[in-house]
N, C-alpha and C positions, 0 to 999 in steps of 0.2 A: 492394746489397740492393734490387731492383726490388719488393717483394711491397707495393702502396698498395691502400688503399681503394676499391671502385670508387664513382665519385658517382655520384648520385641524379639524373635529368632536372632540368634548371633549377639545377644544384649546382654551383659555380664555387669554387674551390680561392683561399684568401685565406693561409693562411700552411702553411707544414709546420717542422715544428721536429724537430730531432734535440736531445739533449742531449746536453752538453761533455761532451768525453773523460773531464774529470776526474772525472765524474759514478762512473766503474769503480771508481775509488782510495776515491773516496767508499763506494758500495756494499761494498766489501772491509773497509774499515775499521768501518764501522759495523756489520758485523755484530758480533752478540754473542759469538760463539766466538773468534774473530779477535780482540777487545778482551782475554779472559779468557786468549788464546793468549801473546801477547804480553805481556802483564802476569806468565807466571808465566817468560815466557824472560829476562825483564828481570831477576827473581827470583834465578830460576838462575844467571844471569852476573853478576852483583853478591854473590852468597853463595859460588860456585865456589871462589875465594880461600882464603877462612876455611875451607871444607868441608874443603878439601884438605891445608889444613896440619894442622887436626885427625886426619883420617884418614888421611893419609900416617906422620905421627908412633906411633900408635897399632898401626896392620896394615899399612906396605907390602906384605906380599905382595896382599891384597884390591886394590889401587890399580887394577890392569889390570880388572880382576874391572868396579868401579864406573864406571869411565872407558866402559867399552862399555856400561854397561848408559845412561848420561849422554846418551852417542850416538846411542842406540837411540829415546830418551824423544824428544829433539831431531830425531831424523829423522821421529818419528810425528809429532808436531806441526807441521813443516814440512809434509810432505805433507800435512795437513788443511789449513793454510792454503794450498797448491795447487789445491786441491781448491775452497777458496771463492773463490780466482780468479778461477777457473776460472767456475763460478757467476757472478761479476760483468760477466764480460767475454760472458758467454753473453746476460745478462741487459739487459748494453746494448746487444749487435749487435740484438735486438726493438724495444728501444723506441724510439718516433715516433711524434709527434702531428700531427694534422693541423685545419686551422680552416676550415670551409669556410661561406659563406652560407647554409646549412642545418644544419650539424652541428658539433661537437667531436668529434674522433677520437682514440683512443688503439689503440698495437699493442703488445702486449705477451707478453711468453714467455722460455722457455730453450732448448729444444730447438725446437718447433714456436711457433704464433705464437693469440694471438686479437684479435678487433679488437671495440672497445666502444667503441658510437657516440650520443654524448648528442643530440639537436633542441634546437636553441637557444632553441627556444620552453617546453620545458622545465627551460632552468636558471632557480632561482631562488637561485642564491646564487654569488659568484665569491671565494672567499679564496686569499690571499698568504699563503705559508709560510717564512721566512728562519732557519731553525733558528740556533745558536752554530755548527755543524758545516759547514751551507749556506752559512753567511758564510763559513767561513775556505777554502772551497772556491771562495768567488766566483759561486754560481750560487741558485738559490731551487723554491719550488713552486708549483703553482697548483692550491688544488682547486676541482674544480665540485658545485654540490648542486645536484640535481634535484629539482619538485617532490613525485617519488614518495618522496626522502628514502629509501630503502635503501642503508643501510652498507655499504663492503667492507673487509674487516677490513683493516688498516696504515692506514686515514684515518680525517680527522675524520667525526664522525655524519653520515648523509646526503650523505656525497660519493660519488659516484659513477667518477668519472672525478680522477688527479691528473697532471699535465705537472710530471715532475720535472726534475732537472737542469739548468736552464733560466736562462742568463743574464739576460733579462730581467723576469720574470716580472710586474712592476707595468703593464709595456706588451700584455704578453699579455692581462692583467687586464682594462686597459682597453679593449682590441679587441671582447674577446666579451662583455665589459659593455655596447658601443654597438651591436655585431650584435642582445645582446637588448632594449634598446629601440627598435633599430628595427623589429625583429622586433612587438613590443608597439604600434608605433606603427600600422604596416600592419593589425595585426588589429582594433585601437580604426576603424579606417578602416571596414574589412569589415564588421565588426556594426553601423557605423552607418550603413550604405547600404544591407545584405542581408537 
């Protein structure tokens, strides 16, 4: 996947991060359909048992009758959970961030792609996200909040931008935390010479 950012005059590329593979499994799993999906298969196959001896007892002829209709239920919901795969694996061939002496980047999509680009002079905030889920996947988040403070709906208030799936995320933290004071530091420089 060639499709990067292009930078800005004076813009020098300091990290690009792709997120862990695991980050797909992750995505699949936390969805909400997929949780509910699995939860009622779980259901199914642990009740099958009892179902069957009650209703075998009662209407064998019905038995073939119920058996495909079981099939049928199971193939639907299979194929939904194909389908949000599908979704996950779409959703992380997009994503990639990029950290550059001028900006935060993020690429994002399923079919086509968009790119949202924060100015470093603009973040005022840098949080670490380590869900129960992020842990047992071994990866974390990072959001950024910019002073303009507009939500995007799945983050916290005022984030802008999040670098998800991401092994290291305290070191990421730290990077674009020193980018903006020194960002801060250069401009305290400027206004007091200009």
């Amino acid at each position: 996947m060639a499709v990067q950012p292009v930078l800005l005059p004076d813009e020098r590329l300091i990290l690009s991060i792709k997120p862990l593979r695991r980050f797909i499994l992750y995505l699949f799993l936390n969805h909400k359909v997929v949780r509910e999906i699995l939860a009622f298969l779980i259901g199914l196959l642990l009740s099958l048992p009892i179902f069957f001896s009650v209703v075998g007892a009662l209407r064998p002829i019905i038995m073939p009758f119920i058996i495909m209709a079981i099939i049928l239920v199971v193939s639907i919901h299979i194929a939904v959970l194909m389908i949000i795969l599908i979704y996950a694996l779409l959703k992380y061939r997009w994503e990639h961030y990029w950290i550059t002496n001028q900006r935060v980047i993020q690429r994002s999509g399923l079919i086509g792609h968009t790119f949202v680009a924060t100015p470093i002079e603009r973040i005022s905030d840098v949080t670490v996200s380590r869900t129960f889920a992020e842990k047992i996947f071994g990866f974390g988040s990072v959001y950024i909040q910019t002073l303009a403070g507009q939500a995007t709906p799945g983050m916290p208030e005022g984030a802008e931008i999040c670098l998800k799936g991401i092994r290291n995320p305290e070191e990421i933290q730290k990077v674009i935390l020193e980018l903006v004071a020194k960002k801060k530091e250069v401009t305290k420089f400027l206004h007091r010479f200009c």
